[in-house]
Each structure stands twice: as C-alpha cells, then as structure tokens.
C-alpha positions in Angstrom: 0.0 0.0 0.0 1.6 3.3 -1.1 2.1 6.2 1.9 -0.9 7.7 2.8 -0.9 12.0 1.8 -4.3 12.7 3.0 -5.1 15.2 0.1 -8.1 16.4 -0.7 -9.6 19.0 -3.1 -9.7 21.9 -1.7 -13.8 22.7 -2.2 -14.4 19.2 -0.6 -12.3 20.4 2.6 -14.4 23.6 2.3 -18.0 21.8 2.1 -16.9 19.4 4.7 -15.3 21.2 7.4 -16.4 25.1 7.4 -17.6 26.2 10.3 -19.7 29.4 11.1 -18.4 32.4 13.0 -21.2 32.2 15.0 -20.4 29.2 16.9 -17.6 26.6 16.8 -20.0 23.5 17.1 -22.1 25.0 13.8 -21.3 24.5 10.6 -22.8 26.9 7.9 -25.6 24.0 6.1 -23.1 22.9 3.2 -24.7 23.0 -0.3 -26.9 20.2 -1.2 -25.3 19.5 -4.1 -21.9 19.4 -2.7 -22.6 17.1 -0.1 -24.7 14.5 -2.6 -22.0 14.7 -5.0 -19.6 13.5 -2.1 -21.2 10.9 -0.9 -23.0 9.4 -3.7 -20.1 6.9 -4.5 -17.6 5.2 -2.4 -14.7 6.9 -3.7 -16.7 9.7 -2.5 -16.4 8.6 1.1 -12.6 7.7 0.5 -12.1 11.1 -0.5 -13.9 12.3 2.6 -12.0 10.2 5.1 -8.4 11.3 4.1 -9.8 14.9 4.4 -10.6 13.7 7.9 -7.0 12.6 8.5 -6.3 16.0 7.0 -8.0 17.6 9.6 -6.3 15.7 12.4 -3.3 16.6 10.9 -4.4 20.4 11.1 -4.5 20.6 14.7 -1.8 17.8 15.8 0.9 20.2 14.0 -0.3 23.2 15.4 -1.7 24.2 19.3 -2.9 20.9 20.0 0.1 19.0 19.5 2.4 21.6 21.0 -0.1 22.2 24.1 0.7 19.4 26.9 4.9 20.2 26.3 4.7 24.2 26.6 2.6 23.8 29.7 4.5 21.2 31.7 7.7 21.3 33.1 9.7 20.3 29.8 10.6 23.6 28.2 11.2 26.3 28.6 11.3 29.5 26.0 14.0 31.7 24.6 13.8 35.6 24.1 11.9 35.1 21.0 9.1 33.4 22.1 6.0 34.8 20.9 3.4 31.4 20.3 1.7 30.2 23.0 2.9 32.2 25.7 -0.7 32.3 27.6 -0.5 28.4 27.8 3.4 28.6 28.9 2.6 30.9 31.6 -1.0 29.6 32.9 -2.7 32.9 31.8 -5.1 31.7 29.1 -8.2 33.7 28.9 -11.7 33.4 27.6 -11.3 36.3 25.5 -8.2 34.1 23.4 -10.4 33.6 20.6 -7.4 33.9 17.4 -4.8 32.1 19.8 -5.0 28.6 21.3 -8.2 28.6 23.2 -10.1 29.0 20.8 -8.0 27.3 17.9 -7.8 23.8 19.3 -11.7 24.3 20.3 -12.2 25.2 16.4 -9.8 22.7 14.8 -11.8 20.3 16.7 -14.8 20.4 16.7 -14.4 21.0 12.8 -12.8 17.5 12.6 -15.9 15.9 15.0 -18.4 17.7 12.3 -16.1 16.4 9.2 -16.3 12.7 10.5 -20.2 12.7 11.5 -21.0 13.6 8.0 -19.2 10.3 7.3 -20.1 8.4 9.2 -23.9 9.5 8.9 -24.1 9.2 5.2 -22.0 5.6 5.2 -25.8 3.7 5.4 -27.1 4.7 2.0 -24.0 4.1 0.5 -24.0 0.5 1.9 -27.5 0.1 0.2 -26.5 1.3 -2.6 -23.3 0.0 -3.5 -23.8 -3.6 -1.5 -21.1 -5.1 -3.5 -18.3 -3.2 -1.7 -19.6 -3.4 2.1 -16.0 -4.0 2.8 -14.5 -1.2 2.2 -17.4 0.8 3.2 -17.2 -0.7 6.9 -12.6 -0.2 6.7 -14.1 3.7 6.3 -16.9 3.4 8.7 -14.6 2.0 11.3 -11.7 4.4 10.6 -14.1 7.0 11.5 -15.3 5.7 15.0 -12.0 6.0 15.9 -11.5 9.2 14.6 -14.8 10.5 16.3 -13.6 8.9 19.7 -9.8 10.3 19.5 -11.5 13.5 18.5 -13.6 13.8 21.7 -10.8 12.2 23.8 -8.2 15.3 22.3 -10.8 18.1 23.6 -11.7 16.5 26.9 -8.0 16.2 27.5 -7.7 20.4 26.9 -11.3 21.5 28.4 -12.2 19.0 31.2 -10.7 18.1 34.3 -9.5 14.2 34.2 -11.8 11.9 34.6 -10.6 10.8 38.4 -11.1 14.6 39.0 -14.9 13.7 41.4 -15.4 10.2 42.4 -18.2 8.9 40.3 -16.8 11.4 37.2 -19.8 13.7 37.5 -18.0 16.9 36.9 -18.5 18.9 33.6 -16.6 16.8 30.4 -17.5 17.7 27.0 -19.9 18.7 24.3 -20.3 14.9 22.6 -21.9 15.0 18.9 -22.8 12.3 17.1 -24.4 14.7 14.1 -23.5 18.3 13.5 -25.7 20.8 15.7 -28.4 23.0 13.2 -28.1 26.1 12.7 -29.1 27.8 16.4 -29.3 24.5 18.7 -27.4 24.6 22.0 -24.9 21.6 22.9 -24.4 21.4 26.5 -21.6 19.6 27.8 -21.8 16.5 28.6 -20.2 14.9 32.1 -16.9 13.5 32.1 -18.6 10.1 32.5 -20.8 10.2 29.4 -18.1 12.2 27.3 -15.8 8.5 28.2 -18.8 6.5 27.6 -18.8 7.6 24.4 -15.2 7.6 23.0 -14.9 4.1 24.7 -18.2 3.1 22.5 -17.1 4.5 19.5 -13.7 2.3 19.7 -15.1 -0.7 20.5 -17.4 -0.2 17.7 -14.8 0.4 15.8 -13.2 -2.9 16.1 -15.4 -5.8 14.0 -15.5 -3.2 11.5 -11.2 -2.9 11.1 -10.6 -6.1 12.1 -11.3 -7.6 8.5 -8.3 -5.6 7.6 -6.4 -7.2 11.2 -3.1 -8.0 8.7 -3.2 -4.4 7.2 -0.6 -2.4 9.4 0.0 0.4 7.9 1.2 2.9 10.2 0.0 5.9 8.2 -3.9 4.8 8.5 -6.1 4.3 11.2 -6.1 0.1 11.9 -7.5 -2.5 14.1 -4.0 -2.4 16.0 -4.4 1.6 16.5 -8.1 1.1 18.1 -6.7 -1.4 20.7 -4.3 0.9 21.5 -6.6 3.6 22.0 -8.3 2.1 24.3 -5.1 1.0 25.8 -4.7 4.8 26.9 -8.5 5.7 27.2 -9.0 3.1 29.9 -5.7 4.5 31.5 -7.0 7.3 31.7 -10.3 6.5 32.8 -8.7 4.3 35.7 -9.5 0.9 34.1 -6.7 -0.6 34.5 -8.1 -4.4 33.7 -9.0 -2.7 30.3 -6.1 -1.3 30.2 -3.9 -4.3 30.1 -5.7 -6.0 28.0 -5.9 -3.8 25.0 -2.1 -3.3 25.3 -1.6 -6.9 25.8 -3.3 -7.5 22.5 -1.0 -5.2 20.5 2.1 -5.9 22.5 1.6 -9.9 21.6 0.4 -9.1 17.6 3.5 -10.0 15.4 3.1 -7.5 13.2 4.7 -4.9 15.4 8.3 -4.8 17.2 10.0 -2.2 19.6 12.9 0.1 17.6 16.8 -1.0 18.8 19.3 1.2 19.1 20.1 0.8 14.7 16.7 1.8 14.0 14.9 4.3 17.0 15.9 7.2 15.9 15.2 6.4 12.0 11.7 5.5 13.5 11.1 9.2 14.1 13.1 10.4 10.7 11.9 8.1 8.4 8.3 7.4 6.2 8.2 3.8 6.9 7.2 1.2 3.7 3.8 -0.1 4.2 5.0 -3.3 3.2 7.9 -3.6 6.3 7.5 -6.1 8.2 7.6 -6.3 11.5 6.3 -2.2 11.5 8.6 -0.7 13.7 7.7 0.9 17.1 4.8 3.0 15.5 1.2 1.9 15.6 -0.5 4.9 14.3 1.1 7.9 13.2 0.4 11.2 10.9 2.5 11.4 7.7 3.3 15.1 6.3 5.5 14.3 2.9 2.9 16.9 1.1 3.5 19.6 3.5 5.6 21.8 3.8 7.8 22.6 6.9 7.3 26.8 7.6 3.5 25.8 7.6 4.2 23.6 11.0 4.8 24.7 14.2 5.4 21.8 16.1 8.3 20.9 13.7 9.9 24.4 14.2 8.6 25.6 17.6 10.6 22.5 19.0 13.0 21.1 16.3 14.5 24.0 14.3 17.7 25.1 15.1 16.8 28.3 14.1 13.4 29.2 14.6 12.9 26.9 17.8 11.2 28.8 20.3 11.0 26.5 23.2 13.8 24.1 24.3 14.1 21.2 27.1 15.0 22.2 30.7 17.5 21.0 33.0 14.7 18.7 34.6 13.9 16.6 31.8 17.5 16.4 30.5 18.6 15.4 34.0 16.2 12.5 34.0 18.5 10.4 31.6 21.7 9.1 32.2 25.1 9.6 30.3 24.6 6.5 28.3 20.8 6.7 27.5 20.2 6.5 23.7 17.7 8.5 23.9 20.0 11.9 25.3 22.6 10.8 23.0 21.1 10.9 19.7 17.2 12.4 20.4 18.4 15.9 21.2 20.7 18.3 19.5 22.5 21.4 20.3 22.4 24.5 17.8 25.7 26.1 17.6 25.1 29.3 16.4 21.8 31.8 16.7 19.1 32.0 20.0 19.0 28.7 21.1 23.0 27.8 21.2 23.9 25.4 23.6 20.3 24.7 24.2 18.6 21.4 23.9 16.3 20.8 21.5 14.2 17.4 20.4 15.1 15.9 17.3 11.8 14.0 17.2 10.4 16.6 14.8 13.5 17.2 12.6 17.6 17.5 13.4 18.1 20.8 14.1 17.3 21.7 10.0 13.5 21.4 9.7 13.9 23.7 6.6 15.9 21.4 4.9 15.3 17.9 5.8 11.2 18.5 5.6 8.3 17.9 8.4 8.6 14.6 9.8 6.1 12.5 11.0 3.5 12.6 14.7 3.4 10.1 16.4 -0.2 9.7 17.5 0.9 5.9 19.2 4.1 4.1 19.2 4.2 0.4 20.8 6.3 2.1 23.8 3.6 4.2 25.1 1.7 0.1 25.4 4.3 -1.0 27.2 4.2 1.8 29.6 0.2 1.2 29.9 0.7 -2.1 30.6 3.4 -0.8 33.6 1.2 1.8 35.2 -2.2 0.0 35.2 -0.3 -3.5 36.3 1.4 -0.9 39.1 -2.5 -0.1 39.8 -3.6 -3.6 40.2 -0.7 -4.4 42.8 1.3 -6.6 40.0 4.7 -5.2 40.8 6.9 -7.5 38.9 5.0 -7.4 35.8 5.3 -3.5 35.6 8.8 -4.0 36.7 9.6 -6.2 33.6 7.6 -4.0 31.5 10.2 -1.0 32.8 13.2 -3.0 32.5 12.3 -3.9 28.8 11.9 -0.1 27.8 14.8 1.5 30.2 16.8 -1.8 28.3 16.3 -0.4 25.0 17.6 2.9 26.2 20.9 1.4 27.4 21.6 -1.4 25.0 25.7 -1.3 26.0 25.1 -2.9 29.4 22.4 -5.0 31.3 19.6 -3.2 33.0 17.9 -5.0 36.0 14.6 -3.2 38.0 15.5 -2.2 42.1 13.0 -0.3 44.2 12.9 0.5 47.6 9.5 0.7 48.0 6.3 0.3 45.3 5.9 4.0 45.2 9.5 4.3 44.3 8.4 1.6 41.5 5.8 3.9 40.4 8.0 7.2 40.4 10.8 5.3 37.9 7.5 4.1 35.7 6.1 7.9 35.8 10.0 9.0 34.9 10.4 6.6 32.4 7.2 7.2 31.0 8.4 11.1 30.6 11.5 9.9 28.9 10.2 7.9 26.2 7.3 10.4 25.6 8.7 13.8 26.1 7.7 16.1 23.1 4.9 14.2 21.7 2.0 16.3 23.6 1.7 13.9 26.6 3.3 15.7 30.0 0.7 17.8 31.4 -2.0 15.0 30.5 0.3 12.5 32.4 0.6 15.0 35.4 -3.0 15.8 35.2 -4.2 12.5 35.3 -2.1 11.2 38.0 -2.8 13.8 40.3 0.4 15.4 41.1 1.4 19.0 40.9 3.5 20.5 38.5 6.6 21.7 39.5 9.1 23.5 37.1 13.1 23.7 37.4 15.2 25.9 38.6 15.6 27.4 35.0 12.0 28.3 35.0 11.7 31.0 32.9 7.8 31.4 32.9 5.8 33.8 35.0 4.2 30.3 36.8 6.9 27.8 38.1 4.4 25.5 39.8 1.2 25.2 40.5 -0.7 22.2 42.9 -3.5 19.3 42.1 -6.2 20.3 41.7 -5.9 23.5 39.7 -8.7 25.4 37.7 -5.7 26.4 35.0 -4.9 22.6 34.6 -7.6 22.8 31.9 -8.4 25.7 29.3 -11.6 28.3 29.9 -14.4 27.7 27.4 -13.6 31.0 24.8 -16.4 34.1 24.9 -17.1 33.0 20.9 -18.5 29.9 21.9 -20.0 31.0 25.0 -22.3 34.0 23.1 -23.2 31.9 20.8 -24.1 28.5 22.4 -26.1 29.7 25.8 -26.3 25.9 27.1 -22.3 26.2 27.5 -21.4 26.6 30.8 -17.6 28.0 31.3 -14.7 26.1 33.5 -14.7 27.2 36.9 -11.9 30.0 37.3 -12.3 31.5 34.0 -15.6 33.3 35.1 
C-alpha cells in the first residue's frame, strides 16, 4: 500500500469542514449539491476520510500538539518566544479567541463535524453499492475511531480528568454524534458520558477494522491503533483491567516490534514502507510528505535550530543518564543563533527542519503500550509485571550494558514508571496529560523562565476556559470554573 498524503480537493475540505463564526460546534448548512456529490459513490467517502485525517493533521501540527509540552515542566522558552505564551505561563483567557483557546476548540470540533457527516451518510452508501460493504465498513470504522480520539483530544484540553470527582460527575465535553443545526445549543456532557462515548465509538470500531487485522499500515487508522486507544483511554479513565488487556493485544500481535538502538531514531526520521515487516515501534502515526515545513509549528517551535522557540529544561534532560540512547542521539544542540547550547528534540527534525522536511506525529508508538501495561499492572498491585515491563523499555535505552529493576518501595516503583514514561514520551503532547491525570502538581526547574513555576493538584488552569465565541453563541455552554 503506497504512503498515505491525505489530500483532498480543496472545495471538498471547504464543504466538509467550514464552520460558522457564529459558533464553533455549527457548521454553515453545506450545499446540497456538494454534499450529494460526495457521498454518492464510495470513492466519495474515500475522498472524505483522508480529508478527515487532514483535519487531524491540522491541529496535531499546530496548538494541540504543541499544548501538553509548553505547559508542563519540559521547556522552557527563549527571548523570541512569541506562540503560546498564555498556555506557557497559565494565563489563558476566555477572551483568546485567534490564539489557542479558541484554535484547538475550532480545529476540533471541525474535525468531530467532518467525521459525522461520514459516518452518517455511510448507510445509504452501503445500500447502494452492496457489492463493496467492505470497504465501506474499513471507512466506517476508521471514522469511529477518529470520532472517539476527537472527543478524547478536547476532553484532555477543556475537562478536568476523569478521576477529577469520584463517580466522574463533573463537567466533560460537548459529545456530537451529528453536527448541531443552525441555532441549537450543545451542553456539555459529564466526564462520564463524554468517556462512555469515546470508549463506545472504539469498541465499535473494532469488527468493523478487524477484516483488515493483517493491514498495518502505520500511516492509516487500523484495528492495531483502536486497541491501542483504548489502551490509553482506559488509563486514563482508571481501568486498568482494560487497560492491560488492550495493550496486551497489541504488544503480543507479530506485526509490530520495539525500535533497537540501529533503527529508534530512523523511527522518528523516516516514512516507513507499508509493506515492512515487522512495523517498527509505531502503531499509528500522521505522515506530512505533502506539506511543507514553515507551515508547521510543532516541527519548528521544537525542532528547528533556528526558529525553535522553546527548548528542554535541566529537569527533563537530568532524568537520563550519560549512556541513555535516547540523550545521545534524540536531542541536539544548535551552535550558532538563539537557542545555542540549548537542547532541542530531534523528534520533529535535526536541528534543520527547513531542509530535511516535516517529519512524522506520532499519535501511538508500541512504547507508550508498554508503559500502559506498567502503570495500570502498578495499579492492580502486579509489581513484577510493571517491573519487567520498565526493564524492557529502560533496556532499549541502554543497549551497551544490562539493566535490571530495584525499588525500595512500590511508590519508588511507580516514580521510575512515571520517569520513564516522561523519557520515552517527552515532546509528543503527553506531559501535562500524564501529570494531570495522575494527580500530582507541577513543579518547574530551577531554569523556569515562565511567570508560573508551579502550581498544585487540583488547579482550575490545569484545563483551558471555554472562549467568549463559543459562549455567546451556544447559551447551554457553561464555562470552566476560574475562568468566570
């Protein structure tokens, strides 16, 4: 199967995806004709589907996928810095409609809107062309997980985590299952129904992609990637039974392997061949050979050598040792202009974006399963069997000498999971989630050079205010406490 581009003519994008300046969750009615002529074939869906992974693509390369790094304690900013410096800071406001509050809100909820008119018109299509149900169900599944991911993404920004009240009561999430008509309110859902949801939408997902169980394409949504999502959905949600079993079921498929110390890094450089087998360390992740690189900030807000605006503190960097693979050939130091002898990530290029061309997102690599697997097992009192699942990640990282598992106690255990868990991950929009979700405070470095160096669980700015766009328009929305 050739790499995935995700292109899409540019009315299509337009008919699919605008959305009115008069709320967010509204879409302007497309034209009638437009959306028959999409949908009345099943390369019309096809078409419509990699517009939707052009859409997550739109907001995984910009706020979104830069939001959970600038506002933990990874990085830290040079004198240049001028993006995101409400998040950085912890001084968001409801008033940010142009910046990130209202961006990652936008991008979406425009993606949620793009997929239900997929996945909504997928029935007629079925009767109508009964002779290539197949495919139609690979799209139909492909969707549910986008759907879920998509609701997953903005509960992540705009609610508290789901532990955040006992019985997950507390305000989640507008959930749509069809785009809103033109003046109907969407009140948000609670964080338990907002889960309920995503989690239903996976695990619909699954007969549907599991036709296709041998396809593992990395650049596509597969059965592989919706186990995996609910890997770190249940972890999230605190399930950790559910947990361990979706990794489990991943971790033991064939088809996929952990990267060694020849290929890791070329893992993050490289566009993988569909036909490799076994797919190395990635299960699912974004592919952005058709874009170019001044048009991405995550690639040069964290990777350029030049235009980098943000770069890794002492605190992360101290978390590895000398021999870690990881320090040795994941970060790079610019030797000339604002950020030299700074520390930047080379997950996103080496230090010459410009030249060598966006690189891939990860959205899940076969790590992040492992270190599901170590958490929830920590969670369910099976010590040794997160231990192992430690020692074979940490043994990756140090492939020059043997590395055995000590802990002095089973919350020292959990700290070196939680640690390791930031190593592996740092830089691909999981830090402030992790924190979040775990309960713990976040507390900067000594080169904190942010206007907020900590702050304590729980914390109304752990999440980001509804914006005043949304609110005006959509009187059923009811803003995060704080931001009042």
């Amino acid at each position: 199967m050739k790499k995935i581009n995700y292109t899409l003519i540019l009315f299509m994008i337009f008919c699919i995806t605008f959305i009115s300046c008069k709320k967010f969750l509204e879409k302007e009615p497309i034209g009638r004709t437009g959306k028959i002529t999409l949908f009345e074939t099943v390369n019309g869906a096809k078409l419509a589907i990699n517009g939707s992974y052009n859409l997550m693509i739109n907001y995984y390369k910009d706020y979104f996928g830069m939001y959970a790094d600038i506002s933990s304690d990874n990085l830290i900013r040079n004198s240049k810095t001028n993006r995101m410096l409400q998040q950085f800071n912890f001084q968001s406001s409801p008033g940010d409609d142009e910046f990130a509050v209202g961006n990652i809100w936008e991008d979406i909820y425009g993606a949620i809107n793009s997929v239900n008119n997929i996945i909504n018109s997928l029935p007629d299509l079925k009767t109508k062309f009964p002779d290539q149900t197949k495919t139609i169900d690979s799209i139909y599944g492909q969707a549910l997980v986008m759907r879920a991911l998509f609701h997953f993404d903005a509960s992540r920004v705009y609610a508290q985590p789901y532990n955040f009240t006992a019985d997950a009561s507390h305000l989640g999430i507008p959930v749509l299952l069809k785009t809103p008509s033109p003046g109907e309110v969407v009140a948000r859902k609670t964080m338990k129904e907002t889960y309920a949801q995503i989690i239903s939408d996976l695990t619909e997902s699954l007969p549907y992609l599991q036709q296709y169980a041998n396809q593992t394409t990395q650049a596509a949504i597969t059965y592989q990637a919706a186990l995996g999502l609910l890997s770190r959905v249940n972890l999230y949600k605190g399930d950790w039974a559910q947990s361990v079993t979706y990794a489990n079921m991943v971790i033991n498929d064939n088809a996929y392997q952990l990267g060694n110390a020849n290929n890791y890094k070329s893992s993050f450089i490289n566009y993988p061949a569909a036909t490799a087998s076994p797919k190395i360390e990635v299960v699912f992740q974004l592919n952005n050979a058709t874009l170019s690189a001044t048009a991405l900030d995550v690639f040069s807000m964290f990777s350029d050598g030049t235009a980098a605006q943000y770069t890794a503190t002492t605190k992360i960097l101290n978390l590895y040792d000398e021999d870690d693979l990881r320090l040795k050939t994941m970060f790079s130091k610019p030797k000339a202009g604002e950020n030299i002898g700074r520390s930047l990530t080379t997950k996103y290029g080496d230090g010459t974006v410009s030249s060598t061309g966006p690189l891939t997102i990860k959205i899940l690599r076969l790590s992040e399963l492992y270190l599901n697997r170590a958490e929830a097992n920590w969670n369910l009192q099976k010590y040794s069997e997160a231990a192992e699942d430690l020692r074979i990640i940490s043994q990756r990282a140090h492939p020059d000498r043997t590395i055995t598992i000590s802990y002095s106690s089973n919350d020292d255990l959990y700290k070196q999971i939680a640690n390791e868990r930031n190593r592996e991950l740092c830089f691909e929009n999981h830090r402030l989630f992790d924190l979040v979700r775990r309960k713990e405070n976040l507390q900067r470095s000594a080169d904190c050079n942010a206007t907020t160096c900590s702050l304590t669980y729980p914390n109304n700015k752990f999440v980001l205010p509804i914006s005043v766009k949304e609110l005006e328009a959509n009187k059923a929305m009811i803003q995060n406490p704080g931001y009042n």
